[in-house]
Backbone as CSV, one residue per row, in Angstrom:
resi,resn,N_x,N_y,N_z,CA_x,CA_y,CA_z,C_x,C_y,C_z
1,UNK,0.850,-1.184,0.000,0.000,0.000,0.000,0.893,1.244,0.000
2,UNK,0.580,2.230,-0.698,0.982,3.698,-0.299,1.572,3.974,0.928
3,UNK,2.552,4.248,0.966,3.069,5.272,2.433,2.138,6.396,2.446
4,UNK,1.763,7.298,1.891,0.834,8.684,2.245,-0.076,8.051,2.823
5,UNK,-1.058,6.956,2.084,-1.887,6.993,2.495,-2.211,6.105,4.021
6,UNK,-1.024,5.412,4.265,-1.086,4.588,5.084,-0.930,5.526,6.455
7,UNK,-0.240,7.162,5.813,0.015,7.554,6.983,-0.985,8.913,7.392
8,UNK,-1.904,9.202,6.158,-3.583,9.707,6.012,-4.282,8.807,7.197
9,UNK,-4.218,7.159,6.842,-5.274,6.933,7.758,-4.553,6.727,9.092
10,UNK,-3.326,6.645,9.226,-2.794,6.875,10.551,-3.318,8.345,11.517
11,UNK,-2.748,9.222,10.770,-3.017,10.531,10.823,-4.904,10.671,11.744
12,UNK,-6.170,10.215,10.926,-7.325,10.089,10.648,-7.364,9.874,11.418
13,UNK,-7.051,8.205,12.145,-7.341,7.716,13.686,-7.328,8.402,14.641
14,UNK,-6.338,9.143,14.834,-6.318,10.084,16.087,-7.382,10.711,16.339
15,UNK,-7.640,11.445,15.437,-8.864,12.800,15.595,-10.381,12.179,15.568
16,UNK,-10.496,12.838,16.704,-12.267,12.503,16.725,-13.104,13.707,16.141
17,UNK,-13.901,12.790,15.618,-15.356,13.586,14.350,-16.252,13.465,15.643
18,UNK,-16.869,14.951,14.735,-18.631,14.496,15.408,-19.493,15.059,14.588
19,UNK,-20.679,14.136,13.955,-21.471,14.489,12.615,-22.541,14.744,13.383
20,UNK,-23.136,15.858,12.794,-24.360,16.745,12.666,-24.943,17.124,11.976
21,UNK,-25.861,15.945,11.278,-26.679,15.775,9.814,-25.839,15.153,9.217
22,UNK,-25.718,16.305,8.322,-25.078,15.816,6.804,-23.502,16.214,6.938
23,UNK,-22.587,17.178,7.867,-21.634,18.266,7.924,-21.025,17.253,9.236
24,UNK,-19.734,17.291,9.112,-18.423,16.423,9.789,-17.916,17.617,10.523
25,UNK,-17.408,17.620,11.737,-16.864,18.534,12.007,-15.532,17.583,13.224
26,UNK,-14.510,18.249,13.212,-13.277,18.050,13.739,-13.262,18.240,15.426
27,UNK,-12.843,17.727,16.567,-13.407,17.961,18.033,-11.928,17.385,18.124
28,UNK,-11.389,19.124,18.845,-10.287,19.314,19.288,-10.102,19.686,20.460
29,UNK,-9.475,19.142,21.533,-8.833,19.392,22.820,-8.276,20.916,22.495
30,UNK,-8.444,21.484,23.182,-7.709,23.125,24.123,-6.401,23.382,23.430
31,UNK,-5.686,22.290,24.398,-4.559,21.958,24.620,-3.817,21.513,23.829
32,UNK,-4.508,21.231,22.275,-4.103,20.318,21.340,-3.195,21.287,21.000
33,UNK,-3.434,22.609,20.234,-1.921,23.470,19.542,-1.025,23.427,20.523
34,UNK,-1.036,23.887,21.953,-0.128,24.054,22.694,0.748,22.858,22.708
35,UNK,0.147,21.617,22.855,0.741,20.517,22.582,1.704,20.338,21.392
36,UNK,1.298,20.631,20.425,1.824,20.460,19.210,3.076,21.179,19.042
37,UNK,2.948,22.346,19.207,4.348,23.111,19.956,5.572,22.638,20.687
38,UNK,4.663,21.896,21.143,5.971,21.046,22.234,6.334,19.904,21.916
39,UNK,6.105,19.519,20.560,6.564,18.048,20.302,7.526,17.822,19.274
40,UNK,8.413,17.042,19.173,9.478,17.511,18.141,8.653,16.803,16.877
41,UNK,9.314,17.625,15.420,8.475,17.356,14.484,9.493,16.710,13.677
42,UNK,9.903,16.031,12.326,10.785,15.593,11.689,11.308,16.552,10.902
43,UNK,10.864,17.863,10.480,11.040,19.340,9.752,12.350,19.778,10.743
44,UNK,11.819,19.845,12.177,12.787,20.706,12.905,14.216,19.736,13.540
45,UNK,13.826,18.504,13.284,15.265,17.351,13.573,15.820,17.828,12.227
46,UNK,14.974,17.607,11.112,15.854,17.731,9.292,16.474,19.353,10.053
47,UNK,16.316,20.472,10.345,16.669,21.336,10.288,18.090,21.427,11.514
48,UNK,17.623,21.244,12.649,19.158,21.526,13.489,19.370,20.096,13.857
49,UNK,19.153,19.728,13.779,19.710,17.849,14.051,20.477,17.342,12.513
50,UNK,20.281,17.758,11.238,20.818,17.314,10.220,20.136,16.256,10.114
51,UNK,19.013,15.538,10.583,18.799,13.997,10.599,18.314,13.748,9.056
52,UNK,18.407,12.927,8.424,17.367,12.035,7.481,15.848,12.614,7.396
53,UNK,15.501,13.139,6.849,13.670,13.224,6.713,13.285,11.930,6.147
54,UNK,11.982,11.589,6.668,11.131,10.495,6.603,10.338,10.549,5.787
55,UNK,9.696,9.739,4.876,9.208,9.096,3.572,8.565,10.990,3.501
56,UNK,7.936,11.034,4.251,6.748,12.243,4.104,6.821,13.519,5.199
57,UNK,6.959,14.619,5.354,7.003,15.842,5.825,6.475,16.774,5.447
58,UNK,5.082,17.320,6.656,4.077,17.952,6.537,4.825,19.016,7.367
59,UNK,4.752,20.262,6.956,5.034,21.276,7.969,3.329,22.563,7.282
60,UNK,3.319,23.288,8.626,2.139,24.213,8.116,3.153,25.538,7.946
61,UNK,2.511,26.457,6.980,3.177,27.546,6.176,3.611,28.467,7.877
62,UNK,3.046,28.263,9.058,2.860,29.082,10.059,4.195,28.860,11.185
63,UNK,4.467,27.654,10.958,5.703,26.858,11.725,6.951,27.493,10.753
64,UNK,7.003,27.598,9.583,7.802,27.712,8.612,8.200,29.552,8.903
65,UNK,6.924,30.363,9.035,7.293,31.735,9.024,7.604,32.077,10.640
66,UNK,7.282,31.241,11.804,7.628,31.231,12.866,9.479,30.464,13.131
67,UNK,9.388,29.498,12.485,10.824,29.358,12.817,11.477,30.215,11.939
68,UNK,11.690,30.994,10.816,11.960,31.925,9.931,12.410,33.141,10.491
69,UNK,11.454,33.330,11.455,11.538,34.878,12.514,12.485,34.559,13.613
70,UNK,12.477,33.584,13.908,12.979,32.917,14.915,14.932,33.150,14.891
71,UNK,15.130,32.007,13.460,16.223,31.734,13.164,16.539,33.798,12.809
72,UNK,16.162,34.738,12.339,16.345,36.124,11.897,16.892,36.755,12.969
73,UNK,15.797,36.265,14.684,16.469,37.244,15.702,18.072,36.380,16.350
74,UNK,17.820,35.219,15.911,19.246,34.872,16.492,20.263,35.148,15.985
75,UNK,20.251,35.765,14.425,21.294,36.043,13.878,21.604,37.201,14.135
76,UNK,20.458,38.031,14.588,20.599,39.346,15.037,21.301,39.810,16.417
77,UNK,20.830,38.346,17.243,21.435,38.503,18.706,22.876,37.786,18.617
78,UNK,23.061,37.235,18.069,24.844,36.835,17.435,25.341,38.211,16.807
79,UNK,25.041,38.258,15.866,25.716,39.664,15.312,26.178,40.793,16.554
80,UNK,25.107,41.184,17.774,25.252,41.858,18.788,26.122,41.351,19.599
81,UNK,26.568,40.026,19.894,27.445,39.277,20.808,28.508,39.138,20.458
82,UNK,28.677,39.183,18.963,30.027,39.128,18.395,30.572,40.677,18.052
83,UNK,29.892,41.701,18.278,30.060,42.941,18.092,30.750,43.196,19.448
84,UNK,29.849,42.802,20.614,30.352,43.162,21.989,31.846,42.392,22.321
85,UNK,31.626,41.517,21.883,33.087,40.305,21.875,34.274,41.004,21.527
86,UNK,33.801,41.640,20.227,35.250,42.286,19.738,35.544,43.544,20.554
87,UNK,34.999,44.132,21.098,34.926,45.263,21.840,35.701,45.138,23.134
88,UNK,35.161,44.025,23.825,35.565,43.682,25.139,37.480,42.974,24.544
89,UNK,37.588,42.417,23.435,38.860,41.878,23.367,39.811,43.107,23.055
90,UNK,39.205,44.105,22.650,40.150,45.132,21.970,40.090,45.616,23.399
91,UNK,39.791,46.295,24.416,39.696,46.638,26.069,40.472,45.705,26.829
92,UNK,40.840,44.353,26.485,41.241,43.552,27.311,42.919,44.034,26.601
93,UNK,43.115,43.491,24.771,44.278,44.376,24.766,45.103,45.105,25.409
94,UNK,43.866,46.520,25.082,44.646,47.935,25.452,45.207,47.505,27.433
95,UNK,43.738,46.938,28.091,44.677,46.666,29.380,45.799,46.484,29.728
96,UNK,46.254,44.947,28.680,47.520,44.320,28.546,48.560,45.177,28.482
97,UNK,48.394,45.578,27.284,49.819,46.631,26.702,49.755,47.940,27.839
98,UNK,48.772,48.115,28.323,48.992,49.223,29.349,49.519,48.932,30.973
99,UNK,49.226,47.830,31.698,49.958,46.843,32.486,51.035,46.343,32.089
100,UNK,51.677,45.983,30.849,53.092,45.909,30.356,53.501,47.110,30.847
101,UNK,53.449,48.249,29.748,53.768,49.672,29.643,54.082,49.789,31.510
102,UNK,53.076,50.207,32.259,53.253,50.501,33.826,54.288,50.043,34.193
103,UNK,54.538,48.107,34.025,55.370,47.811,34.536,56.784,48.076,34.314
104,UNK,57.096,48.552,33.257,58.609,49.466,32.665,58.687,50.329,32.837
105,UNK,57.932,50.866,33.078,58.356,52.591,33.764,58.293,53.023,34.772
């Protein structure tokens, strides 16, 4: 059989329906996004784990522009850490050569 589909009706099982007439509707726990948040996905192992992706990888466009923003401020808060880095090494320098200097004269 299909892998997608084997993993459609995998997928399917989980979620409970509840029909009203003719119209299906989806019956979701609270807690379900928050959950989902917190669970590792195979998108975000492929991404900082390097791992293998698996036959099939669903990511929603919303995870994609959230880790997007995500990965943007860290480059931003690196850029600031490596700015301060060089700052503090050029100060540690001038110390040096100025504690040399003292000590010869």
């Amino acid at each position: 059989m299909d892998p997608f589909i084997e993993f459609l009706k995998r997928e399917t099982s989980r979620v409970r329906v509840r029909r009203v007439g003719t119209s299906t509707y989806l019956v979701e726990e609270e807690n379900s996004k928050q959950r989902m948040r917190n669970l590792p996905t195979d998108f975000i192992d492929i991404l900082f784990l390097r791992n293998e992706p698996a036959e099939q990888v669903i990511v929603e466009k919303s995870l994609i522009r959230e880790l997007r923003y995500r990965l943007e401020e860290l480059e931003k808060e690196t850029a600031k850490l490596r700015h301060r880095n060089r700052i503090l090494e050029t100060l540690l320098a001038i110390c040096v050569v100025s504690i040399i200097i003292s000590l010869f004269l």
